[in-house]
C-alpha positions in Angstrom: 16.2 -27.0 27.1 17.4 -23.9 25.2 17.9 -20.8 27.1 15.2 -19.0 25.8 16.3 -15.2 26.2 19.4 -16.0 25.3 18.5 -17.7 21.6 15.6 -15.2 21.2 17.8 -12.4 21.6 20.1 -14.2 19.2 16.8 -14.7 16.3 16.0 -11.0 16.8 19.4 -9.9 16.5 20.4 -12.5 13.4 20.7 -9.9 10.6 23.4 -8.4 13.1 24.9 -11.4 14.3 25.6 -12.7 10.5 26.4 -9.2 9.2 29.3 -8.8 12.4 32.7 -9.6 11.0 33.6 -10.2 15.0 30.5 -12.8 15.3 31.8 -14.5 11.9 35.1 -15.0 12.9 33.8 -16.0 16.3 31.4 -18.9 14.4 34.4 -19.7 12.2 36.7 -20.3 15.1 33.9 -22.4 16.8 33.5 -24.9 13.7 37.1 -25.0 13.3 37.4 -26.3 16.6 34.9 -28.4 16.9 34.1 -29.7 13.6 36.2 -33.1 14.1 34.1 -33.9 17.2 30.8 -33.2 15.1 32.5 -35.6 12.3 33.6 -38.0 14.6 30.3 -38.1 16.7 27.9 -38.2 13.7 30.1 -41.7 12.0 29.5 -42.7 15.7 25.7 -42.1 16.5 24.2 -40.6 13.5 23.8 -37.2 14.7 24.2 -35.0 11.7 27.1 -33.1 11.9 25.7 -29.5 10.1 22.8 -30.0 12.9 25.6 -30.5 16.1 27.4 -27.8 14.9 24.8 -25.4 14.4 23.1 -26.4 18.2 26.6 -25.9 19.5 27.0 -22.4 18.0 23.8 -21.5 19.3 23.3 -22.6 22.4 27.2 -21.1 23.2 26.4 -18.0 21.3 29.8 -19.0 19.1 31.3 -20.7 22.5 31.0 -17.0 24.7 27.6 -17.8 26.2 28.3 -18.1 30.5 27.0 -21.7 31.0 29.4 -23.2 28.5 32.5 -21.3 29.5 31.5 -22.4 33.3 30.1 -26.4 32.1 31.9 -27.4 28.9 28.0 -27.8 28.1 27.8 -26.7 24.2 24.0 -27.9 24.2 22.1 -26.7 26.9 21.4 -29.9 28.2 19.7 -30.0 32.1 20.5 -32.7 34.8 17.2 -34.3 34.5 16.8 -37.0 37.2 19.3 -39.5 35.2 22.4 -37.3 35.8 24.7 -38.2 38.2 27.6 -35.9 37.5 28.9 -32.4 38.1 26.5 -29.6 37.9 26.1 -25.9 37.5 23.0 -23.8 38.3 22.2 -21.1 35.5 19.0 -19.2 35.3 16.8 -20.4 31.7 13.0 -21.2 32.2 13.8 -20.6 35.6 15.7 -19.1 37.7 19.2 -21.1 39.1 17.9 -24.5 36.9 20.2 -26.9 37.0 22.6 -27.9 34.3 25.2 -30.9 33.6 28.8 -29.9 34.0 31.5 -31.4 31.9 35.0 -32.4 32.2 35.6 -31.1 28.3 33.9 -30.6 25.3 34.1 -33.6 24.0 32.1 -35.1 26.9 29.6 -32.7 26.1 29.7 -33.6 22.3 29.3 -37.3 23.1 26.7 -37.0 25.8 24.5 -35.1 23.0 24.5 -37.8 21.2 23.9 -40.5 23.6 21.3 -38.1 24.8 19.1 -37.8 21.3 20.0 -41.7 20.3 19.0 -42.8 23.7 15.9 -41.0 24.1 12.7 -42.2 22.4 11.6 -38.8 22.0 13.8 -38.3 19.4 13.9 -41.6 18.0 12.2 -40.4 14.8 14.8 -38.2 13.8 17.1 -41.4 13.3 14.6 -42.6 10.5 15.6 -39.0 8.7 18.2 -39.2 5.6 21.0 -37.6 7.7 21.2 -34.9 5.0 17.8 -33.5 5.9 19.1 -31.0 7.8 15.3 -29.3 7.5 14.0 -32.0 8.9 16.4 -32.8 11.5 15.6 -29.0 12.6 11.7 -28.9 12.9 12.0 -32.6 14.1 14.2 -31.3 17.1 11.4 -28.6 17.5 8.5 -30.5 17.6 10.4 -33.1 20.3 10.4 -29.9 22.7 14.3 -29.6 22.4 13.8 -26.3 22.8 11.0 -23.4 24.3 12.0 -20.7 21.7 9.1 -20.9 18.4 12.2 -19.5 16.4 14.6 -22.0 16.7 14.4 -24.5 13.9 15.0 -21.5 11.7 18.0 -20.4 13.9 19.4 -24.0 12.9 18.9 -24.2 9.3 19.9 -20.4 9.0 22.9 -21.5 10.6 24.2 -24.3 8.6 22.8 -22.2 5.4 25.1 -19.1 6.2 27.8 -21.5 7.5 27.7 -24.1 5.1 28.1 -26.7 7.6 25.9 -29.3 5.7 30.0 -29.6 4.2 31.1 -31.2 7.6 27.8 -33.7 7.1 28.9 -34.7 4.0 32.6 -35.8 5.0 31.5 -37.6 7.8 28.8 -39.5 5.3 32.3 -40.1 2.9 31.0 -38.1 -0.5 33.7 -35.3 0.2 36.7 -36.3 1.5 38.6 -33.9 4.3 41.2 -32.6 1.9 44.0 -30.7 4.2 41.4 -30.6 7.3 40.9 -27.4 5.3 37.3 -25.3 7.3 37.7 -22.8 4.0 37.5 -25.6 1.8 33.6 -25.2 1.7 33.9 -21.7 1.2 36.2 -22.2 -1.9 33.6 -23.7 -3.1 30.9 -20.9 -2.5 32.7 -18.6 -4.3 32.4 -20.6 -7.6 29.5 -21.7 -7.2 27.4 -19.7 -10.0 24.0 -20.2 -8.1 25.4 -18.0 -5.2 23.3 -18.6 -2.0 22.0 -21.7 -2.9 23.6 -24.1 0.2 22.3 -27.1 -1.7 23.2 -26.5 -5.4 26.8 -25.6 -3.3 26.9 -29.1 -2.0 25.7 -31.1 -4.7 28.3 -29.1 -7.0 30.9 -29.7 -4.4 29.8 -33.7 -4.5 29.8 -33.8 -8.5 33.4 -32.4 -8.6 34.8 -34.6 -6.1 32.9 -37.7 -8.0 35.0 -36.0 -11.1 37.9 -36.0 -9.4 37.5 -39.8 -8.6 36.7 -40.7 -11.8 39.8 -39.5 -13.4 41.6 -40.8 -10.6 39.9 -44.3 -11.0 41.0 -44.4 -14.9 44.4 -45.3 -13.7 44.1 -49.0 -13.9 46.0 -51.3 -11.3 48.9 -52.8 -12.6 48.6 -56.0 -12.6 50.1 -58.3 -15.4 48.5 -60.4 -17.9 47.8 -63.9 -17.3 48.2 -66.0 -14.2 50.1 -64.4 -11.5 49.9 -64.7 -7.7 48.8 -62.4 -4.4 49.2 -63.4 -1.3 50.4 -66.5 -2.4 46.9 -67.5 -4.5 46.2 -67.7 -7.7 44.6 -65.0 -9.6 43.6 -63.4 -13.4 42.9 -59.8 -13.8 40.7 -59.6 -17.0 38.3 -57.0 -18.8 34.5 -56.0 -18.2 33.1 -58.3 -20.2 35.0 -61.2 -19.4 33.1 -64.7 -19.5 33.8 -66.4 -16.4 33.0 -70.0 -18.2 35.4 -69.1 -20.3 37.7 -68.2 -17.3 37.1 -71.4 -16.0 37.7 -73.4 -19.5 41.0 -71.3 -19.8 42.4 -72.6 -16.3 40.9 -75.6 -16.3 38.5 -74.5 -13.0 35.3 -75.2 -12.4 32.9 -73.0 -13.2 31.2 -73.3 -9.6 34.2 -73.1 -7.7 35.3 -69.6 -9.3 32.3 -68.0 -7.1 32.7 -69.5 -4.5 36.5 -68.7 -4.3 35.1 -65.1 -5.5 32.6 -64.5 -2.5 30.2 -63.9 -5.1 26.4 -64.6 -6.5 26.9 -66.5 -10.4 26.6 -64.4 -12.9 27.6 -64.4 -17.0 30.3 -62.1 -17.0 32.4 -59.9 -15.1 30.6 -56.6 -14.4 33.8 -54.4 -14.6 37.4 -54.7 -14.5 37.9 -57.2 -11.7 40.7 -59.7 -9.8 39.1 -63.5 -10.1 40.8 -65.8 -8.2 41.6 -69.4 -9.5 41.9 -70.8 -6.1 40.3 -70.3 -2.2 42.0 -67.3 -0.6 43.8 -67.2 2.3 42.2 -66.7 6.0 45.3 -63.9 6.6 46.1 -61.5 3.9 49.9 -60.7 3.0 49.8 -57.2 4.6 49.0 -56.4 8.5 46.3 -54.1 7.9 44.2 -52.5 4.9 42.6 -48.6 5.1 39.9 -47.7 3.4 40.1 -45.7 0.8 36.6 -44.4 -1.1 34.1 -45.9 -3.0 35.9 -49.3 -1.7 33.7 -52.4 -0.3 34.4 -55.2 2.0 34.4 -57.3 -1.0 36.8 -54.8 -2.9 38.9 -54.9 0.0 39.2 -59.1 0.3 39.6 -58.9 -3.6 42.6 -56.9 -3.2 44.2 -58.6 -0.5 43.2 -62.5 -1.3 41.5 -62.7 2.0 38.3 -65.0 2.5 35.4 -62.4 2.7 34.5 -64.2 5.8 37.8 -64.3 7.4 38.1 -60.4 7.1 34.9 -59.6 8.5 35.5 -62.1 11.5 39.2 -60.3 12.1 37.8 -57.1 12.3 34.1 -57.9 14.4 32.2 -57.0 11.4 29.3 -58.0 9.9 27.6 -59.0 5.9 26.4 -55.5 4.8 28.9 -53.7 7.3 31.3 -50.8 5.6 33.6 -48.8 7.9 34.3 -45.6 7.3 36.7 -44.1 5.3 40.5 -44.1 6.8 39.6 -47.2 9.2 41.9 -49.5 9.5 41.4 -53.1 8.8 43.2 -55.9 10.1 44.7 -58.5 8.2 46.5 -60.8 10.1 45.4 -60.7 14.3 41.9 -59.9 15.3 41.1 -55.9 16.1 40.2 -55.3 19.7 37.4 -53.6 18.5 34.7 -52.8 15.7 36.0 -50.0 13.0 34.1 -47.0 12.6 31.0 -47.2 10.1 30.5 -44.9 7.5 27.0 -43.6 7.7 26.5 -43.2 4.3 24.5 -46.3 2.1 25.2 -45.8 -1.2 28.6 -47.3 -0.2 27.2 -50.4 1.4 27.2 -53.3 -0.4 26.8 -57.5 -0.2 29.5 -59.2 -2.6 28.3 -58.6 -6.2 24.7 -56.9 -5.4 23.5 -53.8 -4.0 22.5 -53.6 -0.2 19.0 -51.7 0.8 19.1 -49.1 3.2 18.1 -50.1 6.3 18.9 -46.6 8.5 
């Protein structure tokens, strides 16, 4: 699928190509520009983001190569008998092979996706952790993405000089998109004491943002002591710790009843600081809508806004073990014309009370 001479000439010439202070600012301007589509696609199919990108930059040679400034086609994709739109004729394997045309880039973004998750070629790469960039690159390979022996290296040398696994990460929800900010990553390069090392960079980016949220989480909610009321329900905001029989003795509720008005398996006692509710919640919540912040569950969100867990996953089309992405926006009080964005990422996806097993 790859133009061969063209990504050959790009292996042989790489020490060039990364050294040029043109060709970085050429790749920079690329991932700049495209690095929301690569986010936005991967939280939609599963496509790795660090793995679009780094197809996009090399099949474009940085978004100059001919076929993608006559197709919009960022991936080198031919017509294949399935396609019935616009085309363009470009010399690869062959000479004047046929290639799909798109109305923009982010056709050609989406159709990449629809093209690997649709095709049962590829369907092993799906089983990958989406962080495998390695993987995802020799897995591409050995499906016959592309003719050229060199190419899986031209991936992972790309994302490694790039740092794109950084755009991976924020579309799995471990490092949020502070200030939309392309040199963010690169910030973090340069205090990174192990220097090349793309993964120590990541996981030291990961462990400072986990810092951040930590100190950030410290800040308890203020809510006041004893009974009080949200969205019109009762409620008690007590301690890790807390008995819940004696939560029930103290409000004279049974002890049954507090987890089922909880959404939540029995247990002893309360497993952190945590809202229980002395009554059934509501089926609406007080506010319109609710976004999701990080770290946050379905169940942390129905907590908050004394809404039946069951209730907000029917408003918003979703499902037991569901989590949408980080910045969705949940509805509260109508039904949502469609299904919110899921964040990719598993460690975040959880039933009420228990942890969920990954199942992508």
């Amino acid at each position: 699928m790859q133009r061969f001479r063209n990504i050959l000439l790009i292996c042989f010439l790489a020490p060039a190509f990364a050294s040029s202070a043109q060709q970085s600012e050429l790749v920079n301007n690329y991932i700049s520009q495209y690095r929301d589509q690569a986010i936005a696609e991967m939280q939609r199919t599963g496509v790795p983001a660090a793995i679009k990108l780094a197809q996009g930059i090399n099949e474009t040679m940085a978004g100059t190569s001919n076929l993608v400034l006559r197709s919009n086609n960022h991936f080198g994709i031919k017509c294949k008998s399935t396609w019935t739109g616009e085309s363009v004729k470009h010399n690869d394997d062959a000479r004047g092979e046929c290639f799909r045309k798109y109305a923009s880039s982010e056709d050609s973004y989406r159709d990449h996706s629809d093209f690997l998750r649709g095709s049962q070629r590829y369907a092993f790469l799906f089983a990958l952790d989406p962080t495998d960039y390695s993987g995802w690159a020799w897995g591409l390979k050995k499906a016959g993405y592309a003719t050229n022996p060199r190419y899986a290296t031209a991936l992972i040398k790309t994302i490694e000089d790039y740092g794109l696994q950084y755009y991976t990460f924020i579309a799995l929800g471990k490092i949020p998109d502070k200030a939309n900010d392309p040199d963010s990553y690169r910030d973090v390069v340069t205090e990174n004491p192990d220097g090349d090392n793309t993964n120590s960079v990541i996981s030291n980016a990961i462990k400072i943002v986990e810092k951040q949220q930590e100190t950030s989480a410290v800040k308890k909610p203020d809510y006041p002591r004893g009974e009080f009321r949200i969205n019109e329900t009762r409620v008690v905001y007590v301690p890790q710790g807390t008995s819940y029989l004696a939560i029930a003795k103290e409000y004279n509720v049974d002890l049954a009843k507090i987890f089922e008005f909880n959404d939540m398996p029995r247990a002893e006692e309360t497993d952190k600081d945590r809202l229980v509710y002395l009554q059934r919640k509501r089926k609406t919540g007080n506010n319109e809508f609710h976004i999701v912040q990080p770290g946050e569950t379905l169940h942390d969100i129905a907590q908050q806004e004394a809404i039946r867990f069951e209730s907000l996953l029917e408003l918003n089309w979703l499902k037991e073990g569901d989590m949408p992405a980080l910045g969705e926006q949940l509805h509260l009080h109508k039904k949502a014309s469609a299904t919110p964005k899921q964040a990719l990422n598993t460690n975040f996806l959880l039933t009420p009370g228990r942890p969920l097993k990954a199942t992508n």
